[in-house]
PyMOL CGO cylinders between C-alpha atoms (Angstrom):
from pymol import cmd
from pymol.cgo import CYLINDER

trace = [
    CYLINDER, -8.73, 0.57, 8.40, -7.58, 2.27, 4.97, 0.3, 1, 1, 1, 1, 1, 1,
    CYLINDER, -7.58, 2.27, 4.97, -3.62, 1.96, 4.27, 0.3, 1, 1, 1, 1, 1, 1,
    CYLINDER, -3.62, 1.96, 4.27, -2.24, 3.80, 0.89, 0.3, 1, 1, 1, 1, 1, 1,
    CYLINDER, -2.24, 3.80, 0.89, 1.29, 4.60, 0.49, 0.3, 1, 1, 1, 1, 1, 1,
    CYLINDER, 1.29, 4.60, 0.49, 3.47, 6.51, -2.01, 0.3, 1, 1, 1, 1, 1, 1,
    CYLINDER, 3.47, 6.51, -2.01, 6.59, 5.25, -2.48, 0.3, 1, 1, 1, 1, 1, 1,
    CYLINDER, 6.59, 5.25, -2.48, 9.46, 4.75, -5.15, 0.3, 1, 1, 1, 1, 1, 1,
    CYLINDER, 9.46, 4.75, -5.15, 8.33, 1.69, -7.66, 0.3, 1, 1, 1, 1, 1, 1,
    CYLINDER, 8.33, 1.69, -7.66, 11.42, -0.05, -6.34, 0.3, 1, 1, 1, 1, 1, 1,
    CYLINDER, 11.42, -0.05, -6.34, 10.11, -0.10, -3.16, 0.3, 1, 1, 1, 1, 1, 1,
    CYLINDER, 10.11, -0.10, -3.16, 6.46, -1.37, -3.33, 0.3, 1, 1, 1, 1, 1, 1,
    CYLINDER, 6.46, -1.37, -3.33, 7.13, -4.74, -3.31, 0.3, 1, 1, 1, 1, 1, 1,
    CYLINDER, 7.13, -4.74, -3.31, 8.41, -4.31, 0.65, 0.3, 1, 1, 1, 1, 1, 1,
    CYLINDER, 8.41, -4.31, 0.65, 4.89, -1.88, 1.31, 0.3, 1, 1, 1, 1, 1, 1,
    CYLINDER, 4.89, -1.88, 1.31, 3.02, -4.71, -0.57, 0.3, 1, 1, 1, 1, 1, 1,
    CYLINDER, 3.02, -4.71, -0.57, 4.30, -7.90, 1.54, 0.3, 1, 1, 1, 1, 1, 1,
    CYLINDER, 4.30, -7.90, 1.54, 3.59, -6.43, 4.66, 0.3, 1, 1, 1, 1, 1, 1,
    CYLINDER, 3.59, -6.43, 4.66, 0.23, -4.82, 4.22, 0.3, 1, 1, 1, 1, 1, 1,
    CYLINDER, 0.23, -4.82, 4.22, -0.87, -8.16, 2.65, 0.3, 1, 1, 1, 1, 1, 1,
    CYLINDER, -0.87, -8.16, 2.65, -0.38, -10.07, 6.07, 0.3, 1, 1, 1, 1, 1, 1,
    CYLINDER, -0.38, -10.07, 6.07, -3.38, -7.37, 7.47, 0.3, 1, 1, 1, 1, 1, 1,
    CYLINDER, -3.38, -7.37, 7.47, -5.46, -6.42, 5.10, 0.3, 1, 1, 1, 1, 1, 1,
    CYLINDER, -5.46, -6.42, 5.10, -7.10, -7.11, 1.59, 0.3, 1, 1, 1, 1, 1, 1,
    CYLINDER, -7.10, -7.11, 1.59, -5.30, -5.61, -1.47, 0.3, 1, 1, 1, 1, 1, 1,
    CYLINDER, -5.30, -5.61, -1.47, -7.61, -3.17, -2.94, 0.3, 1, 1, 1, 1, 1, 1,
    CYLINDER, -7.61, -3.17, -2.94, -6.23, -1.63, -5.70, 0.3, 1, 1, 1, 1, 1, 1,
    CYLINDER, -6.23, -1.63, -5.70, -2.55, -0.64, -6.58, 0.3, 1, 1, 1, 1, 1, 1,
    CYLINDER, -2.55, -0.64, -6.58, -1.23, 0.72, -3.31, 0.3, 1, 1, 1, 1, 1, 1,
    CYLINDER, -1.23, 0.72, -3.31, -4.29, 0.72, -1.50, 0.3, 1, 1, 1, 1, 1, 1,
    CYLINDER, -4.29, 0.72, -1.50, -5.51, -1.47, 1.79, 0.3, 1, 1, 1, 1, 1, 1,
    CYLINDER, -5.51, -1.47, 1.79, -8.48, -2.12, 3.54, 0.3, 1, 1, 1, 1, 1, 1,
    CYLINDER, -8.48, -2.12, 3.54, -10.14, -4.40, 6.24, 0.3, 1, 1, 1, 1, 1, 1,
    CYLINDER, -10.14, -4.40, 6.24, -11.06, -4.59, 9.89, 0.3, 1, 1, 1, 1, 1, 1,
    CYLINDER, -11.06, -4.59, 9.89, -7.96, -5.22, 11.84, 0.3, 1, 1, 1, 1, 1, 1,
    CYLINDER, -7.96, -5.22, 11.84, -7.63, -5.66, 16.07, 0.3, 1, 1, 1, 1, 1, 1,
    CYLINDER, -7.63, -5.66, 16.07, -5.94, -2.63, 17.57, 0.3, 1, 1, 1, 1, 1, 1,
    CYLINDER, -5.94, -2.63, 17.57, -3.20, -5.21, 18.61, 0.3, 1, 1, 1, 1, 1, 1,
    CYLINDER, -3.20, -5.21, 18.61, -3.03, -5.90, 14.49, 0.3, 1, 1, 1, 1, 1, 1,
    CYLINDER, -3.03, -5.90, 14.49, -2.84, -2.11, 14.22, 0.3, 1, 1, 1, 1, 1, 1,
    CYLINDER, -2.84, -2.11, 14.22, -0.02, -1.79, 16.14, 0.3, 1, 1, 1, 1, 1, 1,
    CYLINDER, -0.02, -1.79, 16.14, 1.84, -4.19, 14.81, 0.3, 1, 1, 1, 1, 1, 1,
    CYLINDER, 1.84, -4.19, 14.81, 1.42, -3.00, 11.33, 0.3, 1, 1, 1, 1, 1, 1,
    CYLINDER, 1.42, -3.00, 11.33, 2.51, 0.75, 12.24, 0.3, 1, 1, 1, 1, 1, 1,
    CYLINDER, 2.51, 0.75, 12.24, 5.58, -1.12, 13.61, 0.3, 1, 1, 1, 1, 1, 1,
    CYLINDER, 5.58, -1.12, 13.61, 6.28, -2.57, 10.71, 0.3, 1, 1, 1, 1, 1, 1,
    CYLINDER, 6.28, -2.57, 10.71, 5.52, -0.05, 8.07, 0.3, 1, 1, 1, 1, 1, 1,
    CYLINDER, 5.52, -0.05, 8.07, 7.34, 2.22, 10.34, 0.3, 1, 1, 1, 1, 1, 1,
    CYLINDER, 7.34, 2.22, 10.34, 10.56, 0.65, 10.25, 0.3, 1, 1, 1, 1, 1, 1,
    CYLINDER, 10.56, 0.65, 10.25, 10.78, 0.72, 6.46, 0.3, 1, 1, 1, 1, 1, 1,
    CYLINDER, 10.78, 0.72, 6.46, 9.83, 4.06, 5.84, 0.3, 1, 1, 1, 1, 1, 1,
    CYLINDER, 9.83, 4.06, 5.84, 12.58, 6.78, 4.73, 0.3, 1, 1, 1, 1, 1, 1,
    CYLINDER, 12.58, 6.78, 4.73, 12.57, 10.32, 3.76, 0.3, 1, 1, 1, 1, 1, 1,
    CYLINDER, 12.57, 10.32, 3.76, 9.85, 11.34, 1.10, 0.3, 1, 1, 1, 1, 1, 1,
    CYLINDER, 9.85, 11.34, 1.10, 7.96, 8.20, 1.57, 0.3, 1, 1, 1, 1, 1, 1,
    CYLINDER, 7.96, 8.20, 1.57, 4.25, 8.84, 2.09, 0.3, 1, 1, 1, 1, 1, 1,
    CYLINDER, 4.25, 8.84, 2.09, 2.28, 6.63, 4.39, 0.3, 1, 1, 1, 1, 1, 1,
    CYLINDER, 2.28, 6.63, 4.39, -1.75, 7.35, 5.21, 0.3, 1, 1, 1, 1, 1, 1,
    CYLINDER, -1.75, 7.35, 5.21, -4.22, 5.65, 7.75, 0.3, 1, 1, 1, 1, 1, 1,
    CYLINDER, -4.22, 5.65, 7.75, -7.66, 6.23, 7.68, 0.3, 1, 1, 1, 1, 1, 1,
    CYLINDER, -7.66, 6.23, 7.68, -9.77, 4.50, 10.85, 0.3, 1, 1, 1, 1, 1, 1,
    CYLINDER, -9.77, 4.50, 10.85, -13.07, 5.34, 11.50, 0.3, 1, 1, 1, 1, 1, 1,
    CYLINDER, -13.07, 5.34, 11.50, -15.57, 4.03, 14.33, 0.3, 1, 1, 1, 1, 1, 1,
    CYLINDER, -15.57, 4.03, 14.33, -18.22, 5.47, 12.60, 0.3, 1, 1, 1, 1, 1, 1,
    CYLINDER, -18.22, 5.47, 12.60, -19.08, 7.62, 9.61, 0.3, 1, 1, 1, 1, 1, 1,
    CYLINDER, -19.08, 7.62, 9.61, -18.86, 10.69, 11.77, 0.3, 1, 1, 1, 1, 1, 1,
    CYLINDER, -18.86, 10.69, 11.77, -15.47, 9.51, 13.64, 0.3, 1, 1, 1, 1, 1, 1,
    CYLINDER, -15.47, 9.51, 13.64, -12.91, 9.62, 10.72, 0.3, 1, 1, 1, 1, 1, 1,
    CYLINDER, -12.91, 9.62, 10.72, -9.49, 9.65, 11.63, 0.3, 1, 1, 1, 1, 1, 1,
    CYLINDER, -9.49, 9.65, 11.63, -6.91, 10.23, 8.82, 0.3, 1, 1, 1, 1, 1, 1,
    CYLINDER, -6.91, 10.23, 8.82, -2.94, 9.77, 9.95, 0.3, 1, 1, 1, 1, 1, 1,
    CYLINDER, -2.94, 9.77, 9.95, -0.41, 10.76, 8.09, 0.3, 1, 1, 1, 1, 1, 1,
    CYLINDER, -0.41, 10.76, 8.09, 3.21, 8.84, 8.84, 0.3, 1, 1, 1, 1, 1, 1,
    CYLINDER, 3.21, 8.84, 8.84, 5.99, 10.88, 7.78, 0.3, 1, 1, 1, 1, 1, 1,
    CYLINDER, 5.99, 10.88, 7.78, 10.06, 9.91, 8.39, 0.3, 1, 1, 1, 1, 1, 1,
    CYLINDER, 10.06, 9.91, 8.39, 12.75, 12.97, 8.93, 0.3, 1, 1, 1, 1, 1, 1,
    CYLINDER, 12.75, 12.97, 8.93, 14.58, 14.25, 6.10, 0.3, 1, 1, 1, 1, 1, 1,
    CYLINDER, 14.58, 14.25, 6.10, 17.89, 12.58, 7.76, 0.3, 1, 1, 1, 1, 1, 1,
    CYLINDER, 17.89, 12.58, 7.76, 16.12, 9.49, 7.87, 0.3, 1, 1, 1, 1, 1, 1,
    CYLINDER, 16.12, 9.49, 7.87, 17.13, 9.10, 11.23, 0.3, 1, 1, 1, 1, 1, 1,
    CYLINDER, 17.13, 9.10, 11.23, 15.04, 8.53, 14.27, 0.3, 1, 1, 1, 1, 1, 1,
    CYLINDER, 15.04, 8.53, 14.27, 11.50, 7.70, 14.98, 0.3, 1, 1, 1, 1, 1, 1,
    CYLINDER, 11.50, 7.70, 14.98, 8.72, 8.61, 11.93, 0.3, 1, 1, 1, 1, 1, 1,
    CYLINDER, 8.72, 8.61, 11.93, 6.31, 11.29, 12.93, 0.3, 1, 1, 1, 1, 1, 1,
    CYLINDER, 6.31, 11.29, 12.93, 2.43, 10.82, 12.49, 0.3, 1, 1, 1, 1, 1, 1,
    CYLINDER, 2.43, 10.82, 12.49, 0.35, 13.92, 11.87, 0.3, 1, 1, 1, 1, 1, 1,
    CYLINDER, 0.35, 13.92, 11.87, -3.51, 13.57, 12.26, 0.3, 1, 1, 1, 1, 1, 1,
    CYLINDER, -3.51, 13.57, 12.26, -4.81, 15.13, 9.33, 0.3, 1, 1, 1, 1, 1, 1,
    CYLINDER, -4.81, 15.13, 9.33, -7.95, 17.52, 10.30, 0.3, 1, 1, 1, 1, 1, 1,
    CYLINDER, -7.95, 17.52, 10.30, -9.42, 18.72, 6.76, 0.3, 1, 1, 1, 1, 1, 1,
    CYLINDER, -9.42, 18.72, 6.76, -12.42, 15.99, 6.70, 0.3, 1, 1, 1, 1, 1, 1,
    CYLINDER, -12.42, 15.99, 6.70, -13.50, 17.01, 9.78, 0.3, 1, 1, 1, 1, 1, 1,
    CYLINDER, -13.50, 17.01, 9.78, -14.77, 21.01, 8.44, 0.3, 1, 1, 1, 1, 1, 1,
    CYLINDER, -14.77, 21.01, 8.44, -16.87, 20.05, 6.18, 0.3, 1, 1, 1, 1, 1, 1,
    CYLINDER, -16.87, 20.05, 6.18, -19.55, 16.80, 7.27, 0.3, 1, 1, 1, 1, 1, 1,
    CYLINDER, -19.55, 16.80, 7.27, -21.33, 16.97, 4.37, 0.3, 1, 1, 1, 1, 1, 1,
    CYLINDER, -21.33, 16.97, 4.37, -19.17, 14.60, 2.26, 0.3, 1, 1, 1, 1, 1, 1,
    CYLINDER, -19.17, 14.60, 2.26, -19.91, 12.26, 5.42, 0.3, 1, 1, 1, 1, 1, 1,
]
cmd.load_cgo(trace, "trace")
């Protein structure tokens, strides 16, 4: 699993804490490692619940180089109610960067 998020310098330190407890600190805002699906879920939990309007959240799984998944988490402009995750297609046109 890849984790990156975009979110206001203020805020990183919150992002930072709990991606730490699941995977290896890459670089800057950027996660990695192999995780349980139990893991998984409890992660998007997490990350979910501190995520507000204009904050920018991606996932990246992959079984296999040819089974990339790329999730997008995204939280309502009111801030209210559950965040929204958009799969995110574009890789999957062009399998020569595979």
């Amino acid at each position: 699993m890849l984790v990156t998020y975009d979110v206001e310098a203020k805020r990183t330190g919150i992002f930072r804490k709990i991606l730490r407890r699941y995977l290896n600190h890459e670089q800057y805002s950027v996660f990695s490692g192999d995780i349980t699906e139990a893991e998984a879920v409890r992660l998007r939990r997490e990350l979910s619940e501190k995520l507000v309007p204009k904050d920018r959240l991606t996932e990246i799984t992959a079984a296999n180089r040819k089974n990339v998944q790329v999730t997008h988490f995204i939280k309502s402009e009111s801030g209210k109610g559950e965040v929204s995750r958009e799969e995110d297609t574009w890789h999957k046109t062009d399998f020569g960067v595979l």
